[in-house]
C-alpha positions in Angstrom: -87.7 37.0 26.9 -88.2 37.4 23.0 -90.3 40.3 23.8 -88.5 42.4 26.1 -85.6 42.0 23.6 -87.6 43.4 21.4 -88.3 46.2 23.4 -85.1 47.0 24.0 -84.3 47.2 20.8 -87.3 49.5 20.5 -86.5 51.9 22.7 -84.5 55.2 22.1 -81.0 54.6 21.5 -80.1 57.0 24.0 -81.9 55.8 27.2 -81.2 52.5 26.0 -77.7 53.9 26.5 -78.6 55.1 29.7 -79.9 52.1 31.3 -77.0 50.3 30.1 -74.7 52.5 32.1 -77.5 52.3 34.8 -77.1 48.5 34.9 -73.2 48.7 35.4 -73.6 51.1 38.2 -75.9 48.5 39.8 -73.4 46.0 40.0 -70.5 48.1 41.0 -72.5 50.3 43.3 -72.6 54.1 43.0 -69.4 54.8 45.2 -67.1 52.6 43.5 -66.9 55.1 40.4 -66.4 58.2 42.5 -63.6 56.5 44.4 -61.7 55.2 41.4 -62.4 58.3 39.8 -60.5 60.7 42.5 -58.0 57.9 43.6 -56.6 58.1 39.5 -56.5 62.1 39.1 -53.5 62.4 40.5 -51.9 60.3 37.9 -52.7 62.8 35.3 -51.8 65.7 37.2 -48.4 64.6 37.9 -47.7 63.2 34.3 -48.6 66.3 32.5 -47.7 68.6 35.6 -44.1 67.6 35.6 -43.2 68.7 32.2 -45.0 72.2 33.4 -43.4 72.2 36.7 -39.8 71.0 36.2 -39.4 73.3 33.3 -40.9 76.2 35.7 -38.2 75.6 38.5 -35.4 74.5 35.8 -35.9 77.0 32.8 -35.8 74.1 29.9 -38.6 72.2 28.8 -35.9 69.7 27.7 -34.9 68.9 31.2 -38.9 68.6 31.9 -39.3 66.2 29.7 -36.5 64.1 30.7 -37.8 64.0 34.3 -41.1 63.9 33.3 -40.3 60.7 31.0 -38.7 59.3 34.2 -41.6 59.4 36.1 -43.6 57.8 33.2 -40.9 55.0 33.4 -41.4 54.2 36.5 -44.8 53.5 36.2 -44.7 51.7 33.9 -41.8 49.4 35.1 -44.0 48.6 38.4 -47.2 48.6 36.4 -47.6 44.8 35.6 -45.5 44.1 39.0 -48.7 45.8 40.6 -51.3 44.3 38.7 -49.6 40.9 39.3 -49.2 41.2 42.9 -53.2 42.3 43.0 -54.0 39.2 41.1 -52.0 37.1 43.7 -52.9 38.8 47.0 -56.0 41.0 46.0 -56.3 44.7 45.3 -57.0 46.1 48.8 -53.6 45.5 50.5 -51.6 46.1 47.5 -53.6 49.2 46.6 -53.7 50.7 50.2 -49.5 50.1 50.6 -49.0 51.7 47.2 -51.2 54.7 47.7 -49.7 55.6 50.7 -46.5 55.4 49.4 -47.6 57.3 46.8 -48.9 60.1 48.6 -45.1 60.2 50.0 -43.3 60.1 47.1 -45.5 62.7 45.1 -44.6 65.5 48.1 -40.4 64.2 48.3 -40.4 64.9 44.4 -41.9 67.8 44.8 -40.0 69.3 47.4 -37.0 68.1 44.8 -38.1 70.8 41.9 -38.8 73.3 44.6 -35.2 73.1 45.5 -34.1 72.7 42.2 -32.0 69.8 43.1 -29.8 68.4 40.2 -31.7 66.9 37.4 -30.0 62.9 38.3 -31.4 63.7 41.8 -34.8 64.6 40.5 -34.8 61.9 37.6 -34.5 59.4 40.5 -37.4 60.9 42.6 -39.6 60.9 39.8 -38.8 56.9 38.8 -40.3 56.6 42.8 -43.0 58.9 42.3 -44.1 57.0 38.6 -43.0 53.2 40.4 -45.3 53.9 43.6 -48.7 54.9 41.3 -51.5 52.2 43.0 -52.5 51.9 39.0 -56.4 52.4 39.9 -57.5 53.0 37.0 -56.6 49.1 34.9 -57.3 47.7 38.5 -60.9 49.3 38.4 -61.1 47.6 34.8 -59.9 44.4 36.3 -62.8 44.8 39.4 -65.4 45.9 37.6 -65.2 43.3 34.8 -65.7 40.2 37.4 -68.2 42.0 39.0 -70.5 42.4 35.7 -69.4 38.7 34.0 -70.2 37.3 37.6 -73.7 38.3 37.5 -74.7 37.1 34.4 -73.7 40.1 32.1 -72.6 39.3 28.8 -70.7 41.6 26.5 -72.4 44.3 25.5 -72.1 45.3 29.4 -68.9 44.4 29.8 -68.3 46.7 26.6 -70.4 49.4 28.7 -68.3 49.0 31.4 -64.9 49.7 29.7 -66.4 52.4 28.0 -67.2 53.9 31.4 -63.8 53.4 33.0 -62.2 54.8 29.7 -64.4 57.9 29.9 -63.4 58.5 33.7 -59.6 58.2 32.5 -60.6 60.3 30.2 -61.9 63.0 32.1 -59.0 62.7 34.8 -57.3 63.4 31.9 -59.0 66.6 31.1 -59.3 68.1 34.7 -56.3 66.8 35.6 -54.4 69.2 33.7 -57.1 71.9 33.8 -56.1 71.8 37.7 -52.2 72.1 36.8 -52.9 74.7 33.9 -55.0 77.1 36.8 -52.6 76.1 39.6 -49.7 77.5 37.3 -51.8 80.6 36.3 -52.6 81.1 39.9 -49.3 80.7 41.6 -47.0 77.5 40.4 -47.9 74.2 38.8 -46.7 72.9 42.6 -49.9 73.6 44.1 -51.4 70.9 42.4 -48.6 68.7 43.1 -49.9 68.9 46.5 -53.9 68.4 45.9 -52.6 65.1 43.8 -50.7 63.8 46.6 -53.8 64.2 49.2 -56.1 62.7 46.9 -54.2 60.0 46.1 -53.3 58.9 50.0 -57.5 59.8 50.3 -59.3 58.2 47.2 -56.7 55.7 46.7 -57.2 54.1 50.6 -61.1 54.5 49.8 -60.7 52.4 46.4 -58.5 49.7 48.2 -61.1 49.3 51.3 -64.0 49.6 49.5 -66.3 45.7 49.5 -65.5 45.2 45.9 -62.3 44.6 46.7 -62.9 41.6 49.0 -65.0 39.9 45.9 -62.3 40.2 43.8 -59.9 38.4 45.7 -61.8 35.7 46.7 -62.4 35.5 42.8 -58.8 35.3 42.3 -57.7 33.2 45.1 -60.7 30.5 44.0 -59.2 30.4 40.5 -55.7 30.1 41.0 -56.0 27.2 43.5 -57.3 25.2 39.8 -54.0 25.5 38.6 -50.9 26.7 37.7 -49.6 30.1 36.4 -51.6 30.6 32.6 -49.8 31.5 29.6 -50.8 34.5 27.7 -52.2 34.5 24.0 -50.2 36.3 20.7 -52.9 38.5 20.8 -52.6 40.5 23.7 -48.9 41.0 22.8 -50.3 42.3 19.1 -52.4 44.8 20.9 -50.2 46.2 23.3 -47.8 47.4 20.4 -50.5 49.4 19.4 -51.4 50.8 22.4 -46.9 51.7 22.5 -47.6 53.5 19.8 -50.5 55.4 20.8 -49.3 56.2 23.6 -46.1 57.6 21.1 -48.8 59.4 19.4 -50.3 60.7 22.8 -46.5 61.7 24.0 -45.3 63.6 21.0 -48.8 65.6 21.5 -48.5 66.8 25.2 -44.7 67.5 24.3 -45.8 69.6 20.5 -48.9 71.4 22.3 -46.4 72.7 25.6 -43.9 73.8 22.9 -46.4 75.9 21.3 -48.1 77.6 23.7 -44.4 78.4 25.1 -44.3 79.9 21.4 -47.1 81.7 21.3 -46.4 82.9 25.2 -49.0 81.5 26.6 -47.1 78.4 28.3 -50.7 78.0 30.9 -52.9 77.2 28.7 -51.3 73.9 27.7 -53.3 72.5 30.7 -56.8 74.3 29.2 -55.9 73.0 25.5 -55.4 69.5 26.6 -58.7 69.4 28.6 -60.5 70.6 25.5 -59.2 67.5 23.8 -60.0 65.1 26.8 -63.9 66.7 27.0 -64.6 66.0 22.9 -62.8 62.5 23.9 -65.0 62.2 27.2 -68.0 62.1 25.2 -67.2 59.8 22.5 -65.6 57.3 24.8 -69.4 57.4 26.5 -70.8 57.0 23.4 -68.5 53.9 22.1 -70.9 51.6 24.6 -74.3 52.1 21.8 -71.9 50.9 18.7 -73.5 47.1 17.2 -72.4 44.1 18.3 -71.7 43.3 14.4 -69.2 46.5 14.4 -66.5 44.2 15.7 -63.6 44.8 18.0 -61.0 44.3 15.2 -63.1 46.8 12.8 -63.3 49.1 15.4 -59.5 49.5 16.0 -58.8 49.9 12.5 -61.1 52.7 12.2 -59.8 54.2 15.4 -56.6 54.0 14.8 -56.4 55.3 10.9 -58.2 58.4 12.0 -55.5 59.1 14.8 -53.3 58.9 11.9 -55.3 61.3 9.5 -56.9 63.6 12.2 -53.2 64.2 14.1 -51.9 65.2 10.8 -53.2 69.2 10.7 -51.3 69.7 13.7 -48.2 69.9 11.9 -49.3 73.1 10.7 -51.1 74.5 13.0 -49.2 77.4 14.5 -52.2 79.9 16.5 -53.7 79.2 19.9 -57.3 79.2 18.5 -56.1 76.6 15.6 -54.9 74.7 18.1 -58.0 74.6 20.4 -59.8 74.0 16.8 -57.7 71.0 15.8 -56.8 69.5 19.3 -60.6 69.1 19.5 -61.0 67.0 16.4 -58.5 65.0 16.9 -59.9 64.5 20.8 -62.3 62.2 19.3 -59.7 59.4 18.3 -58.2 59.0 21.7 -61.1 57.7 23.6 -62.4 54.7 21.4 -58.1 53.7 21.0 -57.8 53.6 24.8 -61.6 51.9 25.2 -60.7 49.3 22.4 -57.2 48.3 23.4 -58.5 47.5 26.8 -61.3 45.1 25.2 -59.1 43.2 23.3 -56.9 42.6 26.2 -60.0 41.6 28.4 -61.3 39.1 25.7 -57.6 37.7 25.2 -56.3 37.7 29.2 -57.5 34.7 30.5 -59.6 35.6 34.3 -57.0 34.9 36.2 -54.1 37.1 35.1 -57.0 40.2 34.5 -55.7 42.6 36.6 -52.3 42.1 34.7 -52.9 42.4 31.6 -55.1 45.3 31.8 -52.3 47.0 33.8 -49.7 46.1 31.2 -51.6 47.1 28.7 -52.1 50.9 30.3 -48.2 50.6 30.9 -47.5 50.0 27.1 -49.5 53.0 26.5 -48.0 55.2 29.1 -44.5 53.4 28.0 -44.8 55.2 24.7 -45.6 58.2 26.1 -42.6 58.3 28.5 -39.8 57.5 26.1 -41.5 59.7 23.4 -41.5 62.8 26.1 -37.9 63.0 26.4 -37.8 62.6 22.8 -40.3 65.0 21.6 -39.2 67.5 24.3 -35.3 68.0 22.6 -37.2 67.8 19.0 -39.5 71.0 19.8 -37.0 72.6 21.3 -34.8 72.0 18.4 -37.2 72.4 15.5 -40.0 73.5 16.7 -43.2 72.2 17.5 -44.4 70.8 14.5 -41.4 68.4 14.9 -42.9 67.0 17.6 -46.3 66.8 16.2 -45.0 65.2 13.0 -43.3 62.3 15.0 -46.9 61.7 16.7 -48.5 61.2 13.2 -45.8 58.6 12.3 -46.6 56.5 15.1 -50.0 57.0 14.5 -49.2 55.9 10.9 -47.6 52.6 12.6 -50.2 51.8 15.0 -52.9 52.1 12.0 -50.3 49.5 10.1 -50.1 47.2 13.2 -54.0 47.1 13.7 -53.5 46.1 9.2 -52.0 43.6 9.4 -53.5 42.0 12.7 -56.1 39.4 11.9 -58.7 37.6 13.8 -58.6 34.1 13.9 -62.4 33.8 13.0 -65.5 36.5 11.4 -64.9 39.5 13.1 -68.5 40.4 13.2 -68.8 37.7 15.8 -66.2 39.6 17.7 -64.1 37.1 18.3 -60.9 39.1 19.0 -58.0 35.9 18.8 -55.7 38.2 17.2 -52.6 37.3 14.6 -50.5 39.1 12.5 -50.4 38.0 8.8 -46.4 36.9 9.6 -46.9 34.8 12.8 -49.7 33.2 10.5 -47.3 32.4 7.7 -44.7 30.9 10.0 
């Protein structure tokens, strides 16, 4: 055992990397990752999409944001309410009902900015829309996670395997609105309202009735006959206030860079500048799975989230379409190993059986920080321009670097023990 250790160790850190990846695809099977993939595109596409396509019916990118932050809302109000019911009654039926309510609700709200219905009527169609997302992508977390510990691996893979689901948001992320940015230069940013509702009613059944999804509720039926409902450590509550404000930093971003390609008139290429971002963030989220064990979780997310802070800051100041490209590349590189180690602090902390919870409400305090910062952001561009809005998402990266500061883990964080504290709680 010593020896093939050894040989591990030995071998080229990139095919090491790749037989890692290999090994996770062995447990979850080759189809699972496709699935999960397609079934959480449409997420992106609608939350980007509906600044792009109410301020296309509507004529103000304020009223976008507004409905856009709505929608955002929503999910993330019915979020943890989702991820709780999957850890109760098992992903397939609550991810099959959702889905297909989705589906729905994605095509009614549509039809809404079509008919430029009044923004109160469209607010509330997007809070249904956001509510009714079947949250795939923490679910996929909270399935493949079992999957891996279950058979043995330890957490280097389980590492591996956040880092793979984080990519794949990632890259939703980037060809999500690629697909709006084209569908708007092609026709209207409604066409891909329509591919996002298909796929979801599609991919989003497929996910729900794949066999995976029978393991993981016998998993979480087993454990919860043991006992009673589990209380949740300090420590997942310390990280999701980062993730708010990441997800602050990630708002005021989408709301700065649709501002200045307005500016500039070039209003479709927002969808083609945030896709260069998600691509540079793509590949280092893929690349967060070789890091050392000894680089600890608690290391990692101060470094992660101080360079949010410093590389968001030339932003600000940026003010042509090929700076922008040039610095929303950069800074692409900060968003993936955030995302990637929020979510492993929350799977360390959760305890198994409230998984699918926790990693939904930490993707909801993320996408929670986004929604409230879009209607804020939206009125601040408009108002002062776009390095207003830019400039608010440096702040909270400035906060979230501050929150991650004074966070403390309970024992040496080279043995990545991730029992979180703040300095204050500590005191008291």
């Amino acid at each position: 055992m010593a020896a093939k250790e050894q040989a591990g160790r030995d071998e080229p850190g990139a095919r090491r990397l790749l037989d890692t990846y290999r090994e996770v695809i062995g447990h979850t099977g080759a189809l699972l990752p496709v699935i999960s993939f397609l079934g959480r595109l449409p997420v992106a596409m609608i939350q980007f999409g509906s600044v792009l396509l109410v301020t296309e019916t509507s004529g103000s990118l304020a009223t976008g944001g507004v409905v856009a932050c709505a929608l955002a809302l929503g999910q993330v109000t019915m979020g943890p309410v989702v991820g709780r019911l999957a850890d109760r009654r098992g992903q397939r039926t609550v991810v099959l009902g959702f889905s297909l309510l989705n589906a729905v609700a994605i095509a009614v709200y549509t039809l809404g900015a079509l008919f430029e219905l009044p923004t109160p009527v469209l607010v509330a169609l997007a809070v249904l829309a956001g509510a009714s997302i079947p949250g795939i992508g923490p679910l996929a977390r909270a399935r493949a996670v079992p999957l891996v510990r279950g058979a043995g691996g330890d957490d280097r893979l389980v590492n591996t395997v956040l880092s793979l689901e984080s990519t794949m948001d990632e890259l939703s992320f980037v060809l999500g609105p690629a697909l709006v940015g084209l569908a708007a230069v092609a026709g209207h940013p409604a066409y891909a309202f329509g591919v996002a509702a298909l796929l979801v009613a599609v991919c989003g059944s497929g996910f729900a009735l794949h066999p995976t999804g029978r393991t993981v509720r016998a998993t979480r039926t087993t454990t919860r006959a043991r006992g009673g409902r589990q209380r949740l450590p300090r420590e997942v509550f310390v990280v999701r206030v980062g993730l708010v404000f990441v997800g602050v930093l990630l708002g005021a971003c989408g709301a700065g860079i649709t501002a200045l390609t307005q500016e500039l008139g070039a209003p479709g290429q927002a969808g083609l500048v945030y896709a260069a971002m998600g691509v540079m963030s793509a590949v280092v989220g893929l690349s967060m799975a070789a890091l050392p064990e000894r680089f600890g979780l608690h290391t990692r997310w101060r470094v992660a989230t101080a360079a949010a802070a410093l590389l968001s800051l030339p932003l600000v100041w940026t003010h042509s379409m090929t700076g922008l490209y040039v610095v929303v590349t950069v800074f692409g590189a900060v968003y993936a190993p955030n995302l990637i180690t929020g979510f492993a602090l929350t799977e360390r902390s959760c305890p198994p059986r409230r998984l699918a919870e926790g990693m939904t409400f930490a993707a909801s305090a993320f996408v929670g920080g986004q929604a409230v910062t879009l209607a804020v952001a939206g009125r601040l561009a408009e108002s002062h321009g776009p390095g207003a809005a830019f400039a608010l998402g440096s702040a909270a990266a400035a906060v979230a670097f501050l929150v991650a500061l004074i966070a403390r883990p309970a024992t040496d964080d080279s043995a990545n023990d991730v029992s979180l504290v703040t300095q204050g709680a500590a005191g008291r």
